[in-house]
C-alpha positions as CSV (number, residue, x, y, z in Angstrom):
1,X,-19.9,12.0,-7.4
2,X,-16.5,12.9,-8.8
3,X,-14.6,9.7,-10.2
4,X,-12.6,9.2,-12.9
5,X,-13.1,7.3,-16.0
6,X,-11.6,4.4,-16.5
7,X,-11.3,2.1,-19.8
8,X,-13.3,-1.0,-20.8
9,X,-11.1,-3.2,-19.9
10,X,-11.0,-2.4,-16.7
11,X,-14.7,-1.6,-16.4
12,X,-15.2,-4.9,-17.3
13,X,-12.8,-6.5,-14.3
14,X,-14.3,-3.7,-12.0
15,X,-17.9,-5.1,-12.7
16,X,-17.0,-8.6,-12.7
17,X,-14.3,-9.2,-9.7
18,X,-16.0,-5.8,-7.9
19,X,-19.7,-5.7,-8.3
20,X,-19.2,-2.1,-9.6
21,X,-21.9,-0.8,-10.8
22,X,-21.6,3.1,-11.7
23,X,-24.9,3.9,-11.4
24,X,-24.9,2.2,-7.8
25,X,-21.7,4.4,-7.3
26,X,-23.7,8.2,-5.6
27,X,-25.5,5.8,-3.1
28,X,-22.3,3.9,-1.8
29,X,-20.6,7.5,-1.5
30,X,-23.2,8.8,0.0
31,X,-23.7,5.8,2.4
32,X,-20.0,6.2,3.2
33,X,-20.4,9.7,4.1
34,X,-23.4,9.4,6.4
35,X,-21.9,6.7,8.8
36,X,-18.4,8.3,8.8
37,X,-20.4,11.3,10.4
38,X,-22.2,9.4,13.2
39,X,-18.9,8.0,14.4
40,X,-17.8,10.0,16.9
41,X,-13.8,8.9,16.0
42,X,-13.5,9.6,12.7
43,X,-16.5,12.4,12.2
44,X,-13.3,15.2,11.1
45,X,-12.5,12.5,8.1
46,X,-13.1,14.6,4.6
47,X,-12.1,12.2,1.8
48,X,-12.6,12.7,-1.8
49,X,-14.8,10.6,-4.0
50,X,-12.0,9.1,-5.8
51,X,-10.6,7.9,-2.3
52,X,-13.5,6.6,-0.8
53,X,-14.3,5.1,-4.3
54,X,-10.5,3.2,-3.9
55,X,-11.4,1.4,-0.7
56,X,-15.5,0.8,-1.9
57,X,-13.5,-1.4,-4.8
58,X,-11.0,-3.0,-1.9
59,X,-14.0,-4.1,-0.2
60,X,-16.1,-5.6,-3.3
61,X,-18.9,-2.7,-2.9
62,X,-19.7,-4.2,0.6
63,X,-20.1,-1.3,3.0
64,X,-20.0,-3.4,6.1
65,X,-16.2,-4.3,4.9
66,X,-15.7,-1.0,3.8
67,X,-16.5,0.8,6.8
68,X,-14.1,-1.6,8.9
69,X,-11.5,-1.3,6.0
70,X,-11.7,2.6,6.6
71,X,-12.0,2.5,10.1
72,X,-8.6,0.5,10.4
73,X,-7.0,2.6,8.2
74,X,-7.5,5.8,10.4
75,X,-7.2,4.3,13.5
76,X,-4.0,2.8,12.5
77,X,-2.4,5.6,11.5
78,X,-3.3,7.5,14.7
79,X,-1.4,4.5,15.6
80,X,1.6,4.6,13.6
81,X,2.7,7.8,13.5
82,X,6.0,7.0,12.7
83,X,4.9,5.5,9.3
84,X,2.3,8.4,8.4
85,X,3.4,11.5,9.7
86,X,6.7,13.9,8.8
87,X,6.0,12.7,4.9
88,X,7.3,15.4,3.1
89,X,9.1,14.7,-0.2
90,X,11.4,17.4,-0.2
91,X,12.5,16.2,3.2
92,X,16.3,15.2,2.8
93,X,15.6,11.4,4.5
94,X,12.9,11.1,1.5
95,X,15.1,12.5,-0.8
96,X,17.6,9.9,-0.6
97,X,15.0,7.3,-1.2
98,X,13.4,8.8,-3.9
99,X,17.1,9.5,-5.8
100,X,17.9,5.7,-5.1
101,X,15.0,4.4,-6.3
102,X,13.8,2.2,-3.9
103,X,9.9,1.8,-4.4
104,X,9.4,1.5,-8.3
105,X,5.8,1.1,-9.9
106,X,6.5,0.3,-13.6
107,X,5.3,1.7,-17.1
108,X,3.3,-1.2,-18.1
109,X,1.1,-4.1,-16.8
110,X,1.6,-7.1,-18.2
111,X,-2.3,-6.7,-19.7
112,X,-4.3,-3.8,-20.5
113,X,-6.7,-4.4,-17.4
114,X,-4.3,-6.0,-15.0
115,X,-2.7,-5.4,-11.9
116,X,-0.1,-3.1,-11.7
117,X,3.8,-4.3,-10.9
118,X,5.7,-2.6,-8.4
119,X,9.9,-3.3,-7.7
120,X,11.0,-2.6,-4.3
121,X,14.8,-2.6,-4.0
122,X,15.8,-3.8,-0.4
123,X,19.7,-3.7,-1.5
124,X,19.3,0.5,-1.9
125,X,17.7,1.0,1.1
126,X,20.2,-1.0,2.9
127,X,23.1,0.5,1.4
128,X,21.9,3.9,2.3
129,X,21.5,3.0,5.9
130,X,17.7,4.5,6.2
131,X,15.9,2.9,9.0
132,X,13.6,-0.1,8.5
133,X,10.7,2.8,9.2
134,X,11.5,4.9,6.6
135,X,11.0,2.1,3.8
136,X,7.4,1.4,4.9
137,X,6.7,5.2,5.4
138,X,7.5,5.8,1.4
139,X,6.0,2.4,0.5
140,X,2.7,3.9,2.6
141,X,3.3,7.0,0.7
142,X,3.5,5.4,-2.9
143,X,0.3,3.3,-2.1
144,X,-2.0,6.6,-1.2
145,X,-0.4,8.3,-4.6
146,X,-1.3,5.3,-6.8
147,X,-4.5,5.0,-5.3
148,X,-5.6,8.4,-6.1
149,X,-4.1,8.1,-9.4
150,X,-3.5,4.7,-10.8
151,X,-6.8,2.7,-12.2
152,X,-5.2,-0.9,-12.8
153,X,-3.4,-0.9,-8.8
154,X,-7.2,0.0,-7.6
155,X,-9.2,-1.9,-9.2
156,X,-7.0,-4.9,-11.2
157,X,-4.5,-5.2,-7.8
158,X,-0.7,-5.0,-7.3
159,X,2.2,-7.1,-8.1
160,X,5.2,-6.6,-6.1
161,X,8.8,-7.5,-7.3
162,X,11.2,-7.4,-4.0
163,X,14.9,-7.4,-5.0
164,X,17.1,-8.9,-2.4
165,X,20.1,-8.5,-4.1
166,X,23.5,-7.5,-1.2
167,X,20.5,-6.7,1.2
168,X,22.5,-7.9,5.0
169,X,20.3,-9.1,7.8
170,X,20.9,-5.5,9.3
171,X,18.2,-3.9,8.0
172,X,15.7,-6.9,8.6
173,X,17.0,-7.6,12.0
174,X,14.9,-4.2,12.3
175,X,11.4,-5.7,11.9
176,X,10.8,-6.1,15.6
177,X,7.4,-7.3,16.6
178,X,6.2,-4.3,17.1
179,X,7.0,-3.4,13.5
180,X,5.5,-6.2,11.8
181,X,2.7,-6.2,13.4
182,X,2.1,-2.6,12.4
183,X,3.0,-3.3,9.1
184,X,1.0,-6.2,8.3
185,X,-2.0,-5.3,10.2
186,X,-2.1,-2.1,7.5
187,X,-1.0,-3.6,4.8
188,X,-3.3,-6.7,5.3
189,X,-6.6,-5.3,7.1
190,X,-6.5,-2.0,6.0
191,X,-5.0,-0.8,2.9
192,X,-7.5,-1.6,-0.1
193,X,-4.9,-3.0,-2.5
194,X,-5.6,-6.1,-3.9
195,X,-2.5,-8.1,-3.6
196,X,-2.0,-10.1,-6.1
197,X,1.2,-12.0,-6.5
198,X,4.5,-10.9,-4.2
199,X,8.2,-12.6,-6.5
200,X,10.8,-12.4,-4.4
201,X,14.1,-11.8,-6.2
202,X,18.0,-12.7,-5.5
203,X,17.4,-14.0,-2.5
204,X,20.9,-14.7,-0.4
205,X,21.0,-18.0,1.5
206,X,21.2,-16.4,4.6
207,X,17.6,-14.1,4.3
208,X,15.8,-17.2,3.7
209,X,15.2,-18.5,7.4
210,X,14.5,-14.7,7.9
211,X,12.0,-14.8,5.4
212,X,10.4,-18.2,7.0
213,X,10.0,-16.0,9.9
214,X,8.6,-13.3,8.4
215,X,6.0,-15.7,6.2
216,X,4.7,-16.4,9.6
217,X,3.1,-13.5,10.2
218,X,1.5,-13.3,6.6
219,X,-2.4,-14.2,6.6
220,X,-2.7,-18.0,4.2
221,X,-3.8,-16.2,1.5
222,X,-0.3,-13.4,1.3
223,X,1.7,-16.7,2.2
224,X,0.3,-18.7,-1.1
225,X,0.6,-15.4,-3.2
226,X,4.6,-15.1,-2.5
227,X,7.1,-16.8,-4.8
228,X,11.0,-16.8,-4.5
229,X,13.0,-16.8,-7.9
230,X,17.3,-17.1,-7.9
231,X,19.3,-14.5,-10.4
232,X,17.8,-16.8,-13.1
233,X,14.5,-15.0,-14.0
234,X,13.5,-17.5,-16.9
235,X,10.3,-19.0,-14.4
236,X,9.4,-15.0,-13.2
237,X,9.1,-14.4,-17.2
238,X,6.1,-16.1,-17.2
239,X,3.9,-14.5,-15.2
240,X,6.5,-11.2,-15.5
241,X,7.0,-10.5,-19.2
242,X,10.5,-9.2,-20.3
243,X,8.5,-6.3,-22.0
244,X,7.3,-4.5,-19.5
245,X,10.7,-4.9,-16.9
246,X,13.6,-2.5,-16.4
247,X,17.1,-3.4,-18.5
248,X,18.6,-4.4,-15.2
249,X,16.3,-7.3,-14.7
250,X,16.8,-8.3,-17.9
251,X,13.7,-6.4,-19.7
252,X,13.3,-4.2,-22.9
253,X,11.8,-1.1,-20.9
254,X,14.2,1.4,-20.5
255,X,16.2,1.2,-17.5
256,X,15.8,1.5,-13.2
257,X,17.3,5.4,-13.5
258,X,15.2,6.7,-15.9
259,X,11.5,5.1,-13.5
260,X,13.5,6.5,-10.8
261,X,13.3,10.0,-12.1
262,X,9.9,9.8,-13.3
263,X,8.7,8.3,-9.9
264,X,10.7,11.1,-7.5
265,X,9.1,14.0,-9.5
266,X,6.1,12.4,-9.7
267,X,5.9,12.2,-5.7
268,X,7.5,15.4,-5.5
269,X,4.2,16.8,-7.4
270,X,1.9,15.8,-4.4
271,X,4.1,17.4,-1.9
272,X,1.3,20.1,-1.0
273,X,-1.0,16.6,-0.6
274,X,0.9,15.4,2.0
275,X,2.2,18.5,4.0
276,X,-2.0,19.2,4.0
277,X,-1.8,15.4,5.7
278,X,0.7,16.7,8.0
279,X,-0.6,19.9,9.1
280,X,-4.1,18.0,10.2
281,X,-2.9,14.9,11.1
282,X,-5.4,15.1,14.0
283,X,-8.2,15.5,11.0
284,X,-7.0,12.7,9.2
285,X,-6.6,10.6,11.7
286,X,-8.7,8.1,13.9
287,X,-9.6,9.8,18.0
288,X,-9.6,6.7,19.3
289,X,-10.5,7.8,23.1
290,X,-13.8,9.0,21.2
291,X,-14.6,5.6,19.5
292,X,-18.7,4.0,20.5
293,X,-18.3,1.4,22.6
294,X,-22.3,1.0,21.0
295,X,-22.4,-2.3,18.7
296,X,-22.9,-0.2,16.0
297,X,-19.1,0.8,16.0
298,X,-17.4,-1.8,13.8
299,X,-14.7,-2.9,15.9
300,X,-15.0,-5.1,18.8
301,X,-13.4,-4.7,21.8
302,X,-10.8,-7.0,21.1
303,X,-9.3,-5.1,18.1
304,X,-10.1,-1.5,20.1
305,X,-7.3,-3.0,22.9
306,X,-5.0,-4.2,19.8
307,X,-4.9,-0.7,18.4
308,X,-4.5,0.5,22.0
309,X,-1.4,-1.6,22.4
310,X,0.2,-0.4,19.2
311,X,0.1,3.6,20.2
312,X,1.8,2.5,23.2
313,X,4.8,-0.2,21.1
């Protein structure tokens, strides 16, 4: 087994809020292995330790939840193409993203072992006219990378800062059913992230019976997690230290251009990752006309016609 180390801080969260126990850690990978081979959908999955050791952590060490967890995942990106395949970072329509900045994990947590904060900035995306599908693609994108990579998002959990600031209804009149329901049912049943708190900033009058709608199709626990702060961030400060934020939020840690740079070369630097992704998309990917119909699949029949509907949205 081939894991990273990780510090005692976040040792000590991973034991505690996890039930990690690295010695425990060879059987779960192992277990992981063996039943991804006896299902006939996903038997061309090859995932690294570190991977399978992300979503073991997002499912608390419980292999029942971790094999539905990994399950969804593939079978909804055979689903979604449109979010998971074409990802290349070099690509012009990813280009413009990355040089405005839009998905923005910062330097510092606001502790040593906790979650990680992430900005998304709604107004640049909507000022450079990128589809609605394009956001989530690189927000997918930045969630693989900082899984592989970053110990506090996988184990401590995320904190995501959404700027609203100028962002028209134009770009959210483009979360169609169809969308959101993709969207959510990743980001909610099967991405491992721990989502931890979402602060939604600068929000303009008009975006708020938007958002109502969009709380609606948030699970309870998402919907209690998501807080709404005005151009006045004295209240965010306290959960959001000035410290560890970008001069433009009113922080003392350098300023949005300079995480933009370090966050487009970084993704730039896993462009051979995700062209691999690309050119076996079938490998990576869930066969869902091969799925057991056996009870030993982990889907019922229900979900197997929900992710039947969504290749067809």
């Amino acid at each position: 087994m081939k894991g990273r180390s990780i510090s005692e801080g976040l040792k000590r969260v991973a034991a505690e809020e996890l039930n990690e126990d690295p010695k425990k850690i060879p059987f779960y990978i192992k277990a992981i292995r063996d039943w991804l081979q006896e299902q006939p959908h996903l038997r061309s999955i090859k995932a690294s330790d570190q991977w399978l050791i992300g979503f073991l952590r997002g499912s608390k060490y419980n292999l029942d939840k971790c094999k539905k967890k990994l399950d969804k995942y593939y079978t909804l990106k055979s689903a979604a193409p449109e979010f998971f395949k074409n990802r290349d970072p070099l690509d012009p329509s990813m280009q413009a993203m990355l040089k405005a900045g839009i998905f923005l994990p910062l330097r510092n947590c606001v502790t040593e072992d906790g979650p990680r904060p992430c900005l998304v900035r709604m107004s640049e995306q909507y000022k450079s006219k990128r589809p609605l599908s394009d956001l989530i693609k690189i927000s997918f994108m930045f969630a693989e990378l900082m899984l592989l990579e970053d110990d506090n998002f996988n184990i401590a959990g995320q904190i995501v800062l959404v700027d609203l600031s100028d962002t028209g209804l134009t770009l959210l009149t483009q979360f169609s059913p169809s969308v959101a329901r993709k969207t959510f049912l990743y980001a909610e049943r099967a991405l491992t992230v721990r989502m931890k708190s979402i602060y939604v900033l600068n929000m303009s009058r008009g975006l708020k019976a938007t958002l109502n709608v969009v709380k609606m199709l948030l699970g309870q626990k998402i919907r209690n997690r998501l807080q709404i702060y005005d151009e006045n961030y004295g209240k965010l400060y306290n959960y959001v230290p000035e410290s560890i934020l970008p001069a433009e939020y009113g922080g003392d840690m350098g300023d949005v251009q300079e995480l933009t740079d370090y966050w487009k070369t970084k993704m730039e630097s896993y462009r051979s990752w995700f062209l691999l992704q690309d050119e076996n998309f079938e490998r990576v990917t869930a066969n869902i006309n091969t799925r057991s119909p056996s009870p030993t699949a982990t889907e019922n029949n229900e979900e197997n016609r929900t992710f039947r509907r969504l290749e067809l949205d």
